[in-house]
C-alpha positions in Angstrom: -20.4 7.4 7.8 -16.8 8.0 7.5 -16.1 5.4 9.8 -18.5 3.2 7.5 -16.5 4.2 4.5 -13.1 4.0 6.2 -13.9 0.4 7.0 -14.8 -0.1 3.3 -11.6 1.1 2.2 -9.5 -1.0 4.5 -11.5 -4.2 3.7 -10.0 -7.2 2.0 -13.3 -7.5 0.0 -12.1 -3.8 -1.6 -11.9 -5.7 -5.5 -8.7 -4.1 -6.3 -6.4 -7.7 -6.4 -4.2 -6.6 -3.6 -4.1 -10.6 -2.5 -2.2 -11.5 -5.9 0.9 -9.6 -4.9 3.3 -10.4 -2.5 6.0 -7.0 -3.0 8.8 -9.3 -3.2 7.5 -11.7 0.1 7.5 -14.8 -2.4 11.2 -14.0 -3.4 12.8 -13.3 0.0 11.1 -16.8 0.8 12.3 -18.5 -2.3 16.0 -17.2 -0.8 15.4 -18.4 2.5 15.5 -15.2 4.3 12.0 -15.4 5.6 11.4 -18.9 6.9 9.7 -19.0 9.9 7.2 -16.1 12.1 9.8 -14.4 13.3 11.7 -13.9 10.0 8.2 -12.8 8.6 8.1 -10.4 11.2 11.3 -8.5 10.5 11.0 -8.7 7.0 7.5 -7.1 7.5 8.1 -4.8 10.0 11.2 -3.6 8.4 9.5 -2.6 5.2 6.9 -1.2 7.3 9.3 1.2 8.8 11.6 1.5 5.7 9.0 1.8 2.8 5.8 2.4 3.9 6.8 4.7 6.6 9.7 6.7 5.4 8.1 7.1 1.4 4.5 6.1 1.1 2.8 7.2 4.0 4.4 10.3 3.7 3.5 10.6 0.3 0.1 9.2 0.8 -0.6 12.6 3.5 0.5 14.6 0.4 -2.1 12.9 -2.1 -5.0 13.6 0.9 -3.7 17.5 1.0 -3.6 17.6 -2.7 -7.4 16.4 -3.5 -8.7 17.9 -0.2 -6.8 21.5 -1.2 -7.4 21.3 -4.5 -3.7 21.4 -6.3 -2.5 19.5 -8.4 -2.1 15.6 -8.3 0.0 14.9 -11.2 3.2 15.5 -10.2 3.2 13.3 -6.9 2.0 10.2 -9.2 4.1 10.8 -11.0 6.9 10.2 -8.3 5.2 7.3 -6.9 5.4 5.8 -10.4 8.3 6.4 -10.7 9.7 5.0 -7.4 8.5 1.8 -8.1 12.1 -0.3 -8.7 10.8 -2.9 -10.8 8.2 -4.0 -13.8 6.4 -5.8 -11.1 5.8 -2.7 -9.0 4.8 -0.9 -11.3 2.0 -3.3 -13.1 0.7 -3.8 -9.7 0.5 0.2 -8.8 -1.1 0.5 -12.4 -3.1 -2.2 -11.9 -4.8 -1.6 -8.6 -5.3 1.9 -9.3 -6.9 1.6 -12.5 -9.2 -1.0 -10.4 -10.1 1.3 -7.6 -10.8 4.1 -9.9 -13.1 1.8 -11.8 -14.7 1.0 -8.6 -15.1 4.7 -7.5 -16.8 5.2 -11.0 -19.5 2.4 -10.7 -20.5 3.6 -6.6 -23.5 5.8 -7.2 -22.7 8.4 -5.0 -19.2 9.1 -5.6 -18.8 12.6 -6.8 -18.7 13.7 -10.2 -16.2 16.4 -9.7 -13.6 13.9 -7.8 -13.9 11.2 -10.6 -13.2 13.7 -13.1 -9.8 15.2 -11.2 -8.9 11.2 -11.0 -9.6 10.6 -14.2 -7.4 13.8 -15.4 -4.2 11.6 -13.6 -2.6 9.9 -16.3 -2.2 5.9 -15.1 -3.2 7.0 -11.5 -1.3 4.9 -9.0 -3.3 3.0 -6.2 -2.3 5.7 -3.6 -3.6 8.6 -5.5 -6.6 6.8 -6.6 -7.3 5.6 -2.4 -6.8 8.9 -1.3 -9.1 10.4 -3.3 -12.1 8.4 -2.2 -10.5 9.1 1.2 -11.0 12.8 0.9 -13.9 12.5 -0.8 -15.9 10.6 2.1 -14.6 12.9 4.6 -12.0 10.6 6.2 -9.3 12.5 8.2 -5.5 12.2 7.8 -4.4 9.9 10.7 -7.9 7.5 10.3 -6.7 7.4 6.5 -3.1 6.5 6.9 -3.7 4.2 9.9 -6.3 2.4 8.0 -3.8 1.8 4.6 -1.2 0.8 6.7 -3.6 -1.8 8.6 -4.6 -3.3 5.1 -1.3 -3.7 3.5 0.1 -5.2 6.9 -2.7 -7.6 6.3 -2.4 -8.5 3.0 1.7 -9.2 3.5 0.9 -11.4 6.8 -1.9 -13.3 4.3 0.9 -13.9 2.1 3.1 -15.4 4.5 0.1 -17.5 5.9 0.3 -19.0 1.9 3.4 -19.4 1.5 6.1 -19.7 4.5 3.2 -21.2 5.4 2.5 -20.2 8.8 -0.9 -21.2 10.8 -3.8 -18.7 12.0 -2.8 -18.1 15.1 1.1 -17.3 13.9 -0.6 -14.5 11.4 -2.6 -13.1 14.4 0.7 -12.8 16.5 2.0 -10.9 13.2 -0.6 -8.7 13.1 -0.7 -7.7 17.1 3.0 -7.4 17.1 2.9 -5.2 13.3 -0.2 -3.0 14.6 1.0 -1.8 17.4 3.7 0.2 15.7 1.4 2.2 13.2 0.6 5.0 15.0 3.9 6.3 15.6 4.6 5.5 11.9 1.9 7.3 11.2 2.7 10.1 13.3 5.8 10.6 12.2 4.4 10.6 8.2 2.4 12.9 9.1 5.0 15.4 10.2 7.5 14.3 7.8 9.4 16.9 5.0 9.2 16.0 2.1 12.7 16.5 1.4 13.2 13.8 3.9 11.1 10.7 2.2 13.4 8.1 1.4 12.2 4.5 0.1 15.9 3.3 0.2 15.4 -0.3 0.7 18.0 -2.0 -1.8 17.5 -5.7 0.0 13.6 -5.1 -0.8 14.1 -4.0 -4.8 16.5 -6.9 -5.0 13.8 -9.2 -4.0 11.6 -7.6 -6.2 14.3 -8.1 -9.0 14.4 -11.6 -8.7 10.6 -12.5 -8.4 10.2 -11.7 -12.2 12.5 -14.4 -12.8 11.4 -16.8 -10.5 10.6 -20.4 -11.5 7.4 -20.8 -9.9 5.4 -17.9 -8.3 1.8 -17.9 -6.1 2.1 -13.9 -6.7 2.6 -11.7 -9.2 5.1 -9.2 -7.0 
């Protein structure tokens, strides 16, 4: 079943709103900088390296360790919230993770005990409110980051599809091309200090700067 569950978690049907943000996509677009699939590509698999690889995944191990160990949460949500460069970011964290730990509350199986340690998190972020219905169904470390990196690879290369826009077979390409270097991301999260995580990516919170100001939007990031 943890397969089952993992699958569940990675789904685009997971009613959290992921596919209303675009993490600054929308703006680098809007500048030009990402005009074609091979500018979607870097942009992509630079903030796949950057961000999600170097900060969040990291970070994301750290929440699984936390719930599965039983320590205290608080503090690393409290850093993710606060990494978030712009409003946007942060509404969108908020947002989603107030969504998935509404979800978690209305599954009937989901235990009591891990709802009520999620529910202790004040404004839980999406990646502390994932993880815990990670731990919670038994899904291991790599499967779990692999799987979160999968999805928000997806959900950028949907983007793109909208509003570069590029065809089917161009966001296939992406997502060969973007998959193929997650596990070693992943692997390297896994092992990383965490006096080394770093989400230094001033181009990106530019990008996400500018969005809120944007004329006309698709997304809300």
């Amino acid at each position: 079943m943890s397969l089952v569950r993992l699958l569940q978690l990675a789904s685009p049907a997971l009613p959290v709103g992921a596919y209303s943000y675009s993490q600054g996509l929308e703006s680098a677009i809007h500048a030009g900088i990402v005009i074609d699939e091979a500018s979607t590509w870097c942009w992509i698999a630079d903030l796949l390296e950057w961000n999600q690889g170097r900060f969040e995944m990291p970070l994301l191990a750290s929440f699984l360790a936390a719930w599965r160990n039983d320590e205290d949460a608080a503090g690393l949500n409290e850093l993710f919230l606060a990494s978030r460069e712009t409003a946007e970011l942060l509404a969108e964290t908020r947002q989603m993770g107030y969504s998935m730990a509404r979800l978690l509350g209305e599954l009937d199986d989901f235990p009591a005990d891990r709802l009520a340690r999620l529910a202790a998190l004040d404004q839980p972020s999406f990646p502390a409110a994932w993880s815990c219905a990670a731990v919670a169904w038994n899904i291991d470390d790599t499967a779990a980051l692999t799987a979160y990196l999968w999805s928000w690879c997806e959900n950028q290369v949907m983007a793109a599809l909208k509003a570069v826009p590029l065809g089917q077979a161009a966001g296939q390409r992406l997502l060969q091309a973007l998959g193929g270097g997650i596990p070693a991301i992943v692997e390297r999260a896994l092992a990383l200090n965490s006096a080394d995580f770093s989400n230094f990516a001033p181009g990106f919170a530019i990008a996400c700067s500018q969005h809120e100001t944007q004329y006309s939007r698709l997304f809300r990031s």
